[in-house]
TORKOLRO-386640 format. One record per residue (C-alpha): residue number from 1; residue in one letter; x, y, z. Coordinates in steps of 0.05 Angstrom, whole numbers. Layout:
N
{rec NUM 'A' {X Y Z}}
...
# end
This chain:
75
{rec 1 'X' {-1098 -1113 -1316}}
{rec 2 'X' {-1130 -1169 -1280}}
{rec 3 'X' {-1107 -1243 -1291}}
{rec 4 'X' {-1127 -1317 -1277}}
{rec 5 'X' {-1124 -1332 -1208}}
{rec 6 'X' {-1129 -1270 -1176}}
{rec 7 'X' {-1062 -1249 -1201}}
{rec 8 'X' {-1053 -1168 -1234}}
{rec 9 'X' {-1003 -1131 -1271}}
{rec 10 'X' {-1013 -1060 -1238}}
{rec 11 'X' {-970 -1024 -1291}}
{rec 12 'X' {-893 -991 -1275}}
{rec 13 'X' {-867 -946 -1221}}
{rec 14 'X' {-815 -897 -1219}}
{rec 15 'X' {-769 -886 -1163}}
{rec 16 'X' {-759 -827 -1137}}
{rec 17 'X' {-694 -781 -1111}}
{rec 18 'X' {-711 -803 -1038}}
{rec 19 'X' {-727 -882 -1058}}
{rec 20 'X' {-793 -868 -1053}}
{rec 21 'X' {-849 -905 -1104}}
{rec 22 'X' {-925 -894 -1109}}
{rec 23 'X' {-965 -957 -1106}}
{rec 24 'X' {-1019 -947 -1157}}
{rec 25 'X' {-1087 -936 -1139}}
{rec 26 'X' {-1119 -997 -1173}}
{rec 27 'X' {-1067 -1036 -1123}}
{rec 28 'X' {-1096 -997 -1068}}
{rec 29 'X' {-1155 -1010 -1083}}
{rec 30 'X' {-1154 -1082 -1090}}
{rec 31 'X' {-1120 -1096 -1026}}
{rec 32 'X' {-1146 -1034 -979}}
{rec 33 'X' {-1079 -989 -977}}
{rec 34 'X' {-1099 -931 -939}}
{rec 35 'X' {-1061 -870 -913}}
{rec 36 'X' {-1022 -893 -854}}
{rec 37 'X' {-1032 -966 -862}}
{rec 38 'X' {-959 -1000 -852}}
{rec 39 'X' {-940 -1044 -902}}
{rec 40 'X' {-877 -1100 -893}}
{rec 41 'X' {-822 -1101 -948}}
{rec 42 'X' {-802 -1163 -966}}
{rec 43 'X' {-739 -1186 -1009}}
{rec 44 'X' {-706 -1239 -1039}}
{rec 45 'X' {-646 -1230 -1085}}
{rec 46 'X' {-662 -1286 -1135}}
{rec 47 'X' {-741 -1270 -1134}}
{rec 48 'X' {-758 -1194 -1121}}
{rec 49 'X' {-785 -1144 -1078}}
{rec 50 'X' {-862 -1169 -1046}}
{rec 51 'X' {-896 -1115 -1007}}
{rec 52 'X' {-952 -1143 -955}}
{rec 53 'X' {-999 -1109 -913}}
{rec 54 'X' {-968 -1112 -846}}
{rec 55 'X' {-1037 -1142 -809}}
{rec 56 'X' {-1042 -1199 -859}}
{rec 57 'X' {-966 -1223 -841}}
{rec 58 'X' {-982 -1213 -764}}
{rec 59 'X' {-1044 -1265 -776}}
{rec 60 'X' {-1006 -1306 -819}}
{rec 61 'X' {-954 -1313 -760}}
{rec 62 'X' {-1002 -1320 -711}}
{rec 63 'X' {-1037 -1371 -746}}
{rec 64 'X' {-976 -1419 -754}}
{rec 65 'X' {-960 -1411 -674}}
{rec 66 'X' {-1035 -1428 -665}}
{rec 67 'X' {-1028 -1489 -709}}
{rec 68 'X' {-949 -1503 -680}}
{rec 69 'X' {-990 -1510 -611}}
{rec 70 'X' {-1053 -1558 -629}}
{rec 71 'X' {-997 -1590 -660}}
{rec 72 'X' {-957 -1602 -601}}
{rec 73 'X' {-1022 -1613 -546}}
{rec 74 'X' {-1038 -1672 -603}}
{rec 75 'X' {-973 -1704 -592}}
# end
């Protein structure tokens, strides 16, 4: 179910014996999960689980360095 802003409620998942979950396909679909992409787990104990698609956190990263250094030649 698609909300305002880009935001979805993708429905529940079960876990399985070996911790495993399956992400469901309209969530795959929406942000371009293939087989064999890696994703990045993210937690925080008052907030919940995030999962994000391990590219998009590398060029989120390299994007603050990049801004951390046109900062720093300004100065």
């Amino acid at each position: 179910m698609k909300g305002p802003d880009g935001k979805y409620i993708f429905g529940t998942v079960k876990v399985g014996e070996k911790g495993q979950i399956v992400i469901p396909k309209e969530a795959r679909d929406v942000f371009d999960i293939k087989p064999g992409d890696s994703l990045l787990l993210l937690g925080d104990e008052k907030q919940g689980i995030a999962i994000v698609k391990n590219e998009l956190m590398f060029k989120f990263a390299q994007d603050i360095l990049k801004a951390q250094e046109i900062r720093e030649d300004e100065e």
